[in-house]
N, C-alpha and C positions, 0 to 999 in steps of 0.2 A: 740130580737133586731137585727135587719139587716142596720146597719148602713154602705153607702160603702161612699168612697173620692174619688172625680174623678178629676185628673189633667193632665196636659201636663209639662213636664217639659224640659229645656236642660241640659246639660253635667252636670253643679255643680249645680241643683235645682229652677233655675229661671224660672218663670210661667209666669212675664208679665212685661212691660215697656210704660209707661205713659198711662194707662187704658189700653193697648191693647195686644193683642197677637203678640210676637213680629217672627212668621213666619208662614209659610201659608203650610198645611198637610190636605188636605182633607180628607186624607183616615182615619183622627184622627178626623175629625168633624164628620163622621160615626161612627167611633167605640165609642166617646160621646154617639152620639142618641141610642146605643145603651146600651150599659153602664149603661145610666140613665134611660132607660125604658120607661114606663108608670106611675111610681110613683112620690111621690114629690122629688122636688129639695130643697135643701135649698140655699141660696147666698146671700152675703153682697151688701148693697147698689151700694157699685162699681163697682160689678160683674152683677147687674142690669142693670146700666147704660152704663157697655161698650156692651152689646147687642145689635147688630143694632135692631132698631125700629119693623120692620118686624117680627122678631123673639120673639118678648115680650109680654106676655109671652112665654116661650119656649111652642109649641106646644102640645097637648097630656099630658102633665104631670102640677099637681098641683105644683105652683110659688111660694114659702115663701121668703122673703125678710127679710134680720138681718138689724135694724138701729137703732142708740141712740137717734134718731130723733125723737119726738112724735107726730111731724105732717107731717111726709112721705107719699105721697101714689104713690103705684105701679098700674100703670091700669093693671088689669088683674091676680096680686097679692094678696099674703096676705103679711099686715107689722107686723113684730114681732119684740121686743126690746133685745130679748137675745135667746140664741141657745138653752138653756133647755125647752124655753115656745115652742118652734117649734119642737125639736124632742116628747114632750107630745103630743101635736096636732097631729102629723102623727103617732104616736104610736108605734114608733123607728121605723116605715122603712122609709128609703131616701137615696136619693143622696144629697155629700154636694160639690158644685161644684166652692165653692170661695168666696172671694180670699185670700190671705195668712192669714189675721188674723184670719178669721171663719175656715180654716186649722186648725190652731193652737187649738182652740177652742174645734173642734170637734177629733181631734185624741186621746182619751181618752175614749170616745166613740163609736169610727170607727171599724169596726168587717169586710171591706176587704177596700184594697186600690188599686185602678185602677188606673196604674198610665200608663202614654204615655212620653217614653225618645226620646227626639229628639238629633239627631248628633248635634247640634251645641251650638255656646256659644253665648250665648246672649250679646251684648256692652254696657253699662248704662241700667242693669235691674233692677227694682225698687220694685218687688214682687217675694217670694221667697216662695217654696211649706217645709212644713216642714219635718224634718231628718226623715229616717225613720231608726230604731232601730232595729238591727236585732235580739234584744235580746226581743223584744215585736213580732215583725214581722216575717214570714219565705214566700219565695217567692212560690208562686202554681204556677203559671204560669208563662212561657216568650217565647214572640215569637221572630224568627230570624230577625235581622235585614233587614230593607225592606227600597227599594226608592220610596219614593212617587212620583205621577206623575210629582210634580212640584220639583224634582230631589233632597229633603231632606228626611236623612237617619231619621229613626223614627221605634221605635218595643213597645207593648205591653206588661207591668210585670203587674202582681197582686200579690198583696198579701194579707196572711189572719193572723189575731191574732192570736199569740198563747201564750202570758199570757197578762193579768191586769195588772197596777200598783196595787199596794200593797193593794190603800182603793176595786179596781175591778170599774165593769162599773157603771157610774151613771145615 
């Protein structure tokens, strides 16, 4: 199982504000495309929808779509009604890339975490990337902090499992 989570977050864990990303780091929408690869992504309906149009499906990589909705459709997607029917189908490898509740979801599951820390604090954010536990997690990597073109501080951590809860992965 290769399961990785891929987020941006700021200072206290904030990922987004009213559907959208609330700052603008190009050099983190590269290290996304890469991040996520070639393989599938998985993402909740509302991580679908704040995609600009262009971008949907995300290029190169197989689109799974999470909704309670039983009449959803993604052009260009697959729709799936919960997170186990979609890591079966990709046969645990993916990227899970949003938004906070499919986080949640999937960190039980999740065997590395790519995350993106931005310098700043976000004001009225409304989605939030889940804790990470340093007593399940240990950091492999982190890069120096770095200014993006567009003058926000932003650095790369990863990190990898290093125990299960108790029941292990499902």
């Amino acid at each position: 199982m290769d399961i990785a989570l891929v987020w941006a977050q700021d200072r206290v864990g904030a990922i987004g504000r009213r559907g959208g990303i609330p700052w603008s780091v190009p050099e983190d929408m590269a290290h996304f495309k890469e991040a996520t690869g070639t393989g599938a992504v998985i993402m909740g309906r509302k991580t679908w929808e704040s995609l600009p149009e262009r971008f949907r499906p995300l290029p190169g990589r197989r689109n799974i779509v999470l909704t309670r909705s039983s009449d959803y459709a993604a052009d260009g997607a697959e729709v799936l009604r919960d997170l186990r029917a979609a890591l079966d189908l990709v046969g645990g490898v993916a990227s899970v890339i949003g938004g906070g509740e499919i986080y949640s979801a999937a960190m039980e599951h999740a065997t590395r975490l790519r995350v993106t820390e931005i310098g700043v604090l976000v004001d009225g954010a409304d989605a939030f990337a889940p804790a990470v536990d340093l007593a399940t997690w240990e950091q492999a990597t982190a890069t120096d902090w770095q200014r993006s073109r567009t003058g926000t501080l932003y650095r790369f951590v990863d990190y990898r499992r290093i125990a299960y809860p108790s029941a292990g992965p499902r």
